[in-house]
C-alpha positions as CSV (number, residue, x, y, z in Angstrom):
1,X,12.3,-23.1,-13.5
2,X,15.3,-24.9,-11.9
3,X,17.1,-23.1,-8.6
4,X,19.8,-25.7,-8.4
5,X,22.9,-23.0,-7.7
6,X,20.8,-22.7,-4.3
7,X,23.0,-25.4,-2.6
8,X,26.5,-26.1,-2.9
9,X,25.7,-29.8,-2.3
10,X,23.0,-31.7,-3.7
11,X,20.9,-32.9,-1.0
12,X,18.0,-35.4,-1.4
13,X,15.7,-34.2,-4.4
14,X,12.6,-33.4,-2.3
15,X,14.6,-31.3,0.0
16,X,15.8,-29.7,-3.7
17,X,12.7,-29.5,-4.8
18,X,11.3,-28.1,-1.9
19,X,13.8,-25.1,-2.0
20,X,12.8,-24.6,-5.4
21,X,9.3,-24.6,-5.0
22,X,9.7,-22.5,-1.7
23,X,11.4,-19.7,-4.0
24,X,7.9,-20.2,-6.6
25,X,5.4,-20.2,-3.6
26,X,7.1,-17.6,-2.2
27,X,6.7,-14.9,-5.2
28,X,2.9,-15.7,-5.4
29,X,2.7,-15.1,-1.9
30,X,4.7,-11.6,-1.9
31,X,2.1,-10.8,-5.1
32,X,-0.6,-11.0,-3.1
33,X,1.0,-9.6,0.6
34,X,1.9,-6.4,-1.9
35,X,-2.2,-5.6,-2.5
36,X,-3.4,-6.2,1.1
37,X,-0.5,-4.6,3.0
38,X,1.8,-1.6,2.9
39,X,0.8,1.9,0.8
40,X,-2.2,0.0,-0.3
41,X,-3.3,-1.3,2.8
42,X,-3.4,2.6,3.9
43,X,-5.3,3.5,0.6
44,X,-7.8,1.1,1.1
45,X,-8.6,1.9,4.6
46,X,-8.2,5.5,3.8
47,X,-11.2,4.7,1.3
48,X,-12.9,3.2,4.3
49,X,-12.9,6.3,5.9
50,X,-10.3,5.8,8.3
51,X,-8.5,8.7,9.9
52,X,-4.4,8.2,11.4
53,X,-5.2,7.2,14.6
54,X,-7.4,4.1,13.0
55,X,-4.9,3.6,10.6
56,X,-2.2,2.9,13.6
57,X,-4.3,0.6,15.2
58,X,-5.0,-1.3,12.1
59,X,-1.3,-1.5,11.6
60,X,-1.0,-2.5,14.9
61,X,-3.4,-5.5,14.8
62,X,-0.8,-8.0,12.8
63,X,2.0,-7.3,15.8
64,X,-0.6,-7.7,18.8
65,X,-2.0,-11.0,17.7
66,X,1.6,-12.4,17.5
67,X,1.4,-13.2,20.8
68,X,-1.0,-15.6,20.4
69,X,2.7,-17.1,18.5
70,X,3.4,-18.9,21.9
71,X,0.3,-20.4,22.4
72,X,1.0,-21.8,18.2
73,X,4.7,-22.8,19.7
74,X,3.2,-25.5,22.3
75,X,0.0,-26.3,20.2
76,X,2.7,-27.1,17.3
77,X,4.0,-29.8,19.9
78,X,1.6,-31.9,19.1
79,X,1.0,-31.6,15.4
80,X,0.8,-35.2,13.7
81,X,1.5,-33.5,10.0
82,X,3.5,-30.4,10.3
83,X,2.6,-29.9,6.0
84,X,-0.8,-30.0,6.3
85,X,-1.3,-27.6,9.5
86,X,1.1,-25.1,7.1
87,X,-1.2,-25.5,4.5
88,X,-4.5,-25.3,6.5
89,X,-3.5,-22.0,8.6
90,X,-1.5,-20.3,5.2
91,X,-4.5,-21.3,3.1
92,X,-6.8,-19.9,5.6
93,X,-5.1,-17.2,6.1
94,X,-5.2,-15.7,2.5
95,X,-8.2,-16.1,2.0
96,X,-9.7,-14.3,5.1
97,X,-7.2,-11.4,3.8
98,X,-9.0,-11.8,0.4
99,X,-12.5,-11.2,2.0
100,X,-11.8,-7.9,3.2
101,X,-12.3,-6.9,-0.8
102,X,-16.2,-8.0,0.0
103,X,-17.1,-5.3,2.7
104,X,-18.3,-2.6,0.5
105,X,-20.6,-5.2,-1.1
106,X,-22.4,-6.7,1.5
107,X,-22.3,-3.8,4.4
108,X,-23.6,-0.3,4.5
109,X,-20.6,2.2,4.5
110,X,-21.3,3.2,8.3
111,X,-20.2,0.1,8.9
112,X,-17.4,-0.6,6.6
113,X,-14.0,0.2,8.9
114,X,-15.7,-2.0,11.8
115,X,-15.9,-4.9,9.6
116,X,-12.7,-4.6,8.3
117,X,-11.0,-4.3,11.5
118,X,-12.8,-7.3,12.9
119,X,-11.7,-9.5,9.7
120,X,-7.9,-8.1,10.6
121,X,-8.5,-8.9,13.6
122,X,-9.4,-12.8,12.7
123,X,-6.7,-12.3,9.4
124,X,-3.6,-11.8,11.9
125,X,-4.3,-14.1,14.7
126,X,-4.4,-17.1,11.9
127,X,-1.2,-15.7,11.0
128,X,0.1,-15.8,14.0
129,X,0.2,-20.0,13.9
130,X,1.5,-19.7,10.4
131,X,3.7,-17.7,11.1
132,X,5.4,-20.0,13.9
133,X,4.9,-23.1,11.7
134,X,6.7,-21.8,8.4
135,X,9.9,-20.5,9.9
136,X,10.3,-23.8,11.5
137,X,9.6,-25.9,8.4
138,X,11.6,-24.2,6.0
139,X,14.9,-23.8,8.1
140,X,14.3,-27.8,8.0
141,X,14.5,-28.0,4.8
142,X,17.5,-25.7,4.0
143,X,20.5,-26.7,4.9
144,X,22.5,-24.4,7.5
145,X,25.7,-24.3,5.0
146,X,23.6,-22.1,2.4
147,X,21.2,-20.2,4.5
148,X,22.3,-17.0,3.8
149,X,23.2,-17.4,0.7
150,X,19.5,-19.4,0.0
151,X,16.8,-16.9,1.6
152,X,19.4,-13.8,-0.1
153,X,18.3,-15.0,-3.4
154,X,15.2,-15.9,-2.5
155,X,14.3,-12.5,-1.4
156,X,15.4,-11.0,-4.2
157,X,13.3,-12.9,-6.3
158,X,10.4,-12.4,-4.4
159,X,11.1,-8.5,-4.3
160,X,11.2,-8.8,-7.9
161,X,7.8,-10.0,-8.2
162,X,7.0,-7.4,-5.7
163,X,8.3,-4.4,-7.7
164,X,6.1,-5.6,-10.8
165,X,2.9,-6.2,-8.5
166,X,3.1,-2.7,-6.6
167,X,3.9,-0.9,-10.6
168,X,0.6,-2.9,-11.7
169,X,-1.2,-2.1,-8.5
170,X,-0.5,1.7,-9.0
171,X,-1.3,2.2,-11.8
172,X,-4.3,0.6,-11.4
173,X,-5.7,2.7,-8.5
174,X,-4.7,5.8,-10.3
175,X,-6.3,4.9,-13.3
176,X,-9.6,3.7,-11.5
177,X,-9.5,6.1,-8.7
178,X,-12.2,4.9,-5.5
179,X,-14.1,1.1,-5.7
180,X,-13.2,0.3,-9.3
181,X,-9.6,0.5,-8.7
182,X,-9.5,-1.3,-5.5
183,X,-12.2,-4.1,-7.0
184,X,-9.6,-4.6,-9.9
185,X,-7.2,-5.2,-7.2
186,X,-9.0,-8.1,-5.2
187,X,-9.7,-9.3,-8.5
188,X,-6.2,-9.8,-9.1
189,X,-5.3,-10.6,-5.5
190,X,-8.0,-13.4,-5.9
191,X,-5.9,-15.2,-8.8
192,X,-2.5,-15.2,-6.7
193,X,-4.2,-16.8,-3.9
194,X,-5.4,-19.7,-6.2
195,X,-1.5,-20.1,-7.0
196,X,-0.1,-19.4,-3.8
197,X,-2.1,-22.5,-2.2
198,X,-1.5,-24.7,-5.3
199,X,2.4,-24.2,-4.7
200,X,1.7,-24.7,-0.7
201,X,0.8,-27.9,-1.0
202,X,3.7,-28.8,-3.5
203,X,6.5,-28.5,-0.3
204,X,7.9,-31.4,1.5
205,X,7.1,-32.1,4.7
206,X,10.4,-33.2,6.4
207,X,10.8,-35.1,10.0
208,X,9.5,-32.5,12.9
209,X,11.7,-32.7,15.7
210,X,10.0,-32.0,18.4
211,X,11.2,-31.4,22.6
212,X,10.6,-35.2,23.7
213,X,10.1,-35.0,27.6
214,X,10.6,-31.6,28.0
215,X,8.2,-29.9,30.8
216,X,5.8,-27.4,29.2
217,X,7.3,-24.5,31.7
218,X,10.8,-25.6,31.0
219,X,9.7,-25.5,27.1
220,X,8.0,-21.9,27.1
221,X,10.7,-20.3,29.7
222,X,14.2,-21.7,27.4
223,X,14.6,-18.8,25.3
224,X,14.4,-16.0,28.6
225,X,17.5,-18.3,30.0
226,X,19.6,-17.9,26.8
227,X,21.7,-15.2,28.0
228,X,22.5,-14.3,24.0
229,X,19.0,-14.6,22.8
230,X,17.8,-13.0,25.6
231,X,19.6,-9.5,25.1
232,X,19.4,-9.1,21.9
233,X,15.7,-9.8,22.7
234,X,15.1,-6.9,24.8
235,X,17.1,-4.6,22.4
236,X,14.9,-5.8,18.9
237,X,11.6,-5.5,21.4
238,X,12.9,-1.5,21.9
239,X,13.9,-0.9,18.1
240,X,10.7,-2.2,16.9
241,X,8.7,0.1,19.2
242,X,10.6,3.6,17.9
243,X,10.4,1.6,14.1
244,X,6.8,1.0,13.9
245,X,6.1,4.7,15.4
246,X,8.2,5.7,12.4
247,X,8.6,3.7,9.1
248,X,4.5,2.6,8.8
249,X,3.4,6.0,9.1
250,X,5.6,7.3,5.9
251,X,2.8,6.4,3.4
252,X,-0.1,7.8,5.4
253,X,2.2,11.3,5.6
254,X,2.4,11.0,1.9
255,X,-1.2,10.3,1.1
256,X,-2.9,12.1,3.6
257,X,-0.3,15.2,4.6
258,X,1.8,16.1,1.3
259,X,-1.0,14.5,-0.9
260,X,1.4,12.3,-3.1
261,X,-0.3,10.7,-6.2
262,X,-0.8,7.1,-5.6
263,X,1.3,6.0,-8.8
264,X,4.3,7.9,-7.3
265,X,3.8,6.6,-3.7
266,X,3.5,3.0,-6.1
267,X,6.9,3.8,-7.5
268,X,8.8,4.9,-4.3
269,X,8.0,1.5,-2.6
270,X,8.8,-0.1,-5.8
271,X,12.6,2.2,-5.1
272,X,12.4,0.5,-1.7
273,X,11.8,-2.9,-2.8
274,X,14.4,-2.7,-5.5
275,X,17.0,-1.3,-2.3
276,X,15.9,-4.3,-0.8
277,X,16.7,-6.3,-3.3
278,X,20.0,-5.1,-3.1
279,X,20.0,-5.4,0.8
280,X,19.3,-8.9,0.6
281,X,22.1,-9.8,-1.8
282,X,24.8,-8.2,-0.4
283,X,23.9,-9.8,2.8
284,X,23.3,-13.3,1.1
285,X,27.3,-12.4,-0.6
286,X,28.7,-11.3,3.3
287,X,27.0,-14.3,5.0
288,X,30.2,-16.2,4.5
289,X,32.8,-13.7,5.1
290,X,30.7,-11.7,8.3
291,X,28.7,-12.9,11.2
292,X,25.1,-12.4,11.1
293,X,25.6,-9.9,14.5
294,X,27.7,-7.7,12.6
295,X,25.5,-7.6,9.2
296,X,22.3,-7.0,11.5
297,X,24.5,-4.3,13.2
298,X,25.2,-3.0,9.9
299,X,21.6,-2.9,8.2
300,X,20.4,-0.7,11.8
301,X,21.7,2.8,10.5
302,X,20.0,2.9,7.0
303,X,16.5,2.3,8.9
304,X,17.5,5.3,11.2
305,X,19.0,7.1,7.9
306,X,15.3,6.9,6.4
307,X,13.8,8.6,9.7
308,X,16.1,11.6,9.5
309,X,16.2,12.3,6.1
310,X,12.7,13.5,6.3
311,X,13.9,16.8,7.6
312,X,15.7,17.8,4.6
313,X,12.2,18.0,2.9
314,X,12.0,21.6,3.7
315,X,15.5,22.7,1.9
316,X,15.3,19.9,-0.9
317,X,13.3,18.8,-3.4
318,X,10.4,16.9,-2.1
319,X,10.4,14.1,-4.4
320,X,14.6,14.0,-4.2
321,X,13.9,13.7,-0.4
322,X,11.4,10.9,-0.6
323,X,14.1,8.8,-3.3
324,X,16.6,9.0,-0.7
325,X,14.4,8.1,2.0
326,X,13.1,5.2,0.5
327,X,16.4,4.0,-0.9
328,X,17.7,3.8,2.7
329,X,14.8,2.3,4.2
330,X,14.4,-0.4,1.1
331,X,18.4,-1.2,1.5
332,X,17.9,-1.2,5.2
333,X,14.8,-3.3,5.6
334,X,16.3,-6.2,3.2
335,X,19.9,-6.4,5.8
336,X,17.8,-6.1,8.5
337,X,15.1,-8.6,8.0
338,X,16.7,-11.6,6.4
339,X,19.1,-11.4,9.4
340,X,16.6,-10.9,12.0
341,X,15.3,-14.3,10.1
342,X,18.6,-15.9,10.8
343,X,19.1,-14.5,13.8
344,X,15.3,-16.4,15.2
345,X,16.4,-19.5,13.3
346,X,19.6,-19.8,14.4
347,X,19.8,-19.2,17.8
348,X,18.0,-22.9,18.7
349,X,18.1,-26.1,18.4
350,X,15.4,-27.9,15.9
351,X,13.5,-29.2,18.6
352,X,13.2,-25.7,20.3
353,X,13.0,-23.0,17.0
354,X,9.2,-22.9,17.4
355,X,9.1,-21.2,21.2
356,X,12.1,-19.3,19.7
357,X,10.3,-18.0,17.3
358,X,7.2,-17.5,19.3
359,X,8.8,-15.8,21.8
360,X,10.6,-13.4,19.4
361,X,7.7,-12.6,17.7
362,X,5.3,-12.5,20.9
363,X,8.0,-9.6,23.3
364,X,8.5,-7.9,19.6
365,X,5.3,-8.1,19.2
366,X,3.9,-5.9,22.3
367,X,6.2,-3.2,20.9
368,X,4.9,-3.4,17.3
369,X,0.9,-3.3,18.9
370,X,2.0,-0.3,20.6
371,X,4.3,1.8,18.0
372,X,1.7,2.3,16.0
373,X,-1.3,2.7,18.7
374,X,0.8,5.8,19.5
375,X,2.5,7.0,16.3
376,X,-1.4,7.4,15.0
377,X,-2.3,8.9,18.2
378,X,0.5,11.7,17.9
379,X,-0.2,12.3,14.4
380,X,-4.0,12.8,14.9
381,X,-3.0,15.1,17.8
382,X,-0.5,16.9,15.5
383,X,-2.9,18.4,13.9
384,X,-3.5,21.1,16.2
385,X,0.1,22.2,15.3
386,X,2.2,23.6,13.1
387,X,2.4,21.5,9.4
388,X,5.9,20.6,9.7
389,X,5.6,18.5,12.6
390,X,3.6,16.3,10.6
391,X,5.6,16.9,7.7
392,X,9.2,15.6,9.1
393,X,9.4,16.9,12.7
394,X,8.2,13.7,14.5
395,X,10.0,11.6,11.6
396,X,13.3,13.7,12.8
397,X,12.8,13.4,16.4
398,X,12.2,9.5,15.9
399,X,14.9,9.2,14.0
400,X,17.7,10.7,15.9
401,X,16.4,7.8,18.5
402,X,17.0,5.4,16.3
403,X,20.4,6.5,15.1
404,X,21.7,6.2,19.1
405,X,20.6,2.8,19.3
406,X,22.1,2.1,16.1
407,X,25.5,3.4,16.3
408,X,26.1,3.2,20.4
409,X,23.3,0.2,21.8
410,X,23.9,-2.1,19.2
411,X,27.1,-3.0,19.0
412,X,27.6,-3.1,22.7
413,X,24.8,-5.8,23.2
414,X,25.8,-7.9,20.0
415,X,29.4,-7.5,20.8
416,X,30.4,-11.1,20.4
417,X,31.1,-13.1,23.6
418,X,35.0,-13.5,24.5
419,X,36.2,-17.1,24.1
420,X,36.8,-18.8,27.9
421,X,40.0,-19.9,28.5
C-alpha cells in the first residue's frame, strides 16, 4: 500500500516510509482501541456487574493517570532510543489492555470489577508515557507543510477501519449475547495486537531533540509562561470537564436507560465514526485556507449540538434523535480532535513538545478524572427521580453549558493576537 500523495515533497524515504507505515500501524491500533474502549468498554463492564457510578470512574481512570504525562515529559529527557521506549510502553500497553479479556477465567465473579479496575488502573498509566512519546515522534517525522492535510487522511483511514471493527464487534455481541460474545471479541482483539506491534517496530526513529541545558523547573514551568498556550489551556481544561460529564455517558443511557440493542448502539458509533471521518477531511481540506484556532472554534458547537439534541427525544423519534445526535458528535469529535492534536504539537518547539504535551494532557486531565467521577455520580443519584432526567434532562442542561462556551468563550480566548506595530 503506497501513501505517497501524503506529502507534497518527497522527503528522505524512511521519513516516507514512516508516514506510510504510521497510517498501517495506526488502523491496527484503532481495531483494537474500538473492542476495549467506547460502547463496548461499557458492555463489558456492564457484564462485570458495574453500575453508572463505576462505570464513570472507570472512564475516568485513562484521564487521571495522564498526569503521570509530566513525570513521562522529563523521564523522556533522558531516553537514549526514543523508537524502542515507543515500542516498549505501546507494546506494553496493549497487551495489559488485552488481559482484561482473562478476568472471568481466572477470578471468581465477586471479584471480577476489582480486577478489572486495577488492570485499568496499570493499562492507563503505561499509557500515559506512550502517550507523551508518540505525539512527539510522529510530529518529527511529518513535515509541518502537510500536517493537516497528513493526520486528515490518516484519520479517515483509521476511522474506516473503525467503522468495520465496531459493525463486526456488534454483531458479534448480539449474536453471542454474555461471555461467548465478549470471548470472541478478545479473541479477535488478540490478533490486532500481534499486528499492531509488528507495524510498531517498522517506524523510523528520527533525531530526538531534546532541551540541552535547560533547568528541570525552567523545563516543566515553559508551557504556564506561554501566554497563548496558556489560555487556551485553561479553557480546553473547562470544556473537557462539562464534555466528559456529557458525551461518555450517551452509551450507558442507551444500554442501561432506553435499553438499545447492542447491534444498533454498534451502528450509531459506526454513524459517528463515519461523521468523523468527514470531520477530519474537511479539516485536513481547510488546514490551508483557515487557522487551526478558527477550525477548533468551529468543531466546538457540533459537540454541544450532540448534548442538546437529546431533548428532542421526547417529541421525535427515538432512533431519528440518536442519528442526529451521533452525526453531530462523530463530525464534531473528528474537527475537534485532530486540531486539538495540532494545536499540542504546534504550539512548541521540538525540543520542548513533550512537557507541551504533558502539560496539556496532565491540567486536561484533572477535568477528564473528574467529569466522569461526577457524571456517574449524578446519574446513579437520578435514579430517585423522574425518567426523563436520565433520559435527556441532564444531557440538556449539559449541553446548553457547552453551547455558551462554544459560541461566546471560545472565540474571545482564541481571538488571534493583533500584530505589534
Amino acid at each position: 500500500m503506497r501513501f505517497q500523495f501524503l506529502v507534497k515533497d518527497k522527503p528522505k524515504s524512511s521519513y516516507r516510509k514512516g508516514m506510510q507505515v504510521a497510517v498501517v500501524e495506526g488502523m491496527w491500533a484503532m481495531l483494537l482501541l474500538t473492542m476495549l474502549t467506547g460502547p463496548f468498554l461499557t458492555a463489558y463492564l456492564l457484564y462485570l456487574g458495574a453500575n453508572s457510578k463505576q462505570i464513570g470512574i472507570v472512564l475516568a481512570i485513562p484521564a487521571l493517570a495522564n498526569l503521570l504525562q509530566v513525570v513521562a515529559a522529563m523521564y523522556m529527557q533522558r531516553l537514549v532510543n526514543r523508537k524502542r521506549a515507543f515500542i516498549i510502553f505501546t507494546s506494553a500497553h496493549r497487551l495489559i489492555g488485552l488481559s482484561t479479556g482473562l478476568i472471568p477465567f481466572i477470578f471468581p465473579k465477586d471479584l471480577w470489577l476489582v480486577t478489572f479496575i486495577i488492570i485499568f488502573l496499570i493499562y492507563a498509566v503505561v499509557n500515559a508515557f506512550a502517550g507523551v512519546i508518540w505525539p512527539s515522534l510522529i510530529s518529527d517525522m511529518v513535515p509541518n507543510q502537510v500536517r493537516g492535510k497528513y493526520f486528515g487522511i490518516r484519520n479517515v483511514l483509521t476511522s474506516a477501519v473503525n467503522s468495520t471493527g465496531l459493525y463486526i464487534t456488534g454483531v458479534i455481541i448480539d449474536a453471542y449475547p454474555g461471555a461467548w460474545g465478549f470471548n470472541i471479541m478478545y479473541a479477535i482483539a488478540a490478533v490486532t495486537v500481534v499486528m499492531n506491534i509488528i507495524y510498531m517496530t517498522k517506524y523510523p526513529n528520527p533525531h530526538f531533540e531534546k532541551s540541552e541545558g535547560m533547568k528541570l523547573g525552567t523545563f516543566v514551568l515553559r508551557p504556564f509562561r506561554d501566554r497563548t498556550f496558556f489560555k487556551g489551556l485553561v479553557f480546553l481544561t473547562m470544556w473537557t470537564l462539562v464534555v466528559t460529564m456529557t458525551h461518555p455517558f450517551f452509551s450507558y443511557v442507551m444500554l442501561d436507560v432506553l435499553r438499545v440493542p447492542y447491534a444498533t448502539v454498534a451502528n450509531l458509533v459506526i454513524l459517528q465514526t463515519i461523521t468523523s471521518m468527514a470531520g477530519f477531511y474537511v479539516c485536513g481540506l481547510l488546514s490551508r485556507r483557515l487557522s487551526e484556532r478558527a477550525l477548533l472554534i468551529g468543531s466546538l458547537p457540533f459537540l454541544a449540538a450532540a448534548a442538546l439534541l437529546w431533548s428532542t427525544m421526547n417529541v421525535l423519534p427515538q432512533l431519528l434523535v440518536l442519528i442526529m445526535i451521533y452525526a453531530f458528535l462523530g463530525f464534531g469529535l473528528g474537527s475537534y480532535n485532530q486540531q486539538i492534536f495540532i494545536f499540542m504539537i504546534g504550539s512548541s518547539t521540538k525540543a520542548e513538545r513533550p512537557i507541551y504535551i504533558a502539560v496539556f494532557s496532565a491540567i486536561t486531565g484533572i477535568a477528564g478524572f473528574i467529569g466522569p467521577t461526577v457524571g456517574g455520580i449524578v446519574f446513579e443519584e437520578l435514579k430517585a427521580y423522574p425518567l426523563w432526567l436520565q433520559e435527556y434532562g441532564l444531557f440538556l442542561m449539559l449541553g446548553i453549558i457547552l453551547l455558551i462556551l462554544a459560541v461566546i468563550v471560545a472565540p474571545i480566548i482564541f481571538r488571534k493576537p493583533k500584530n505589534k506595530l
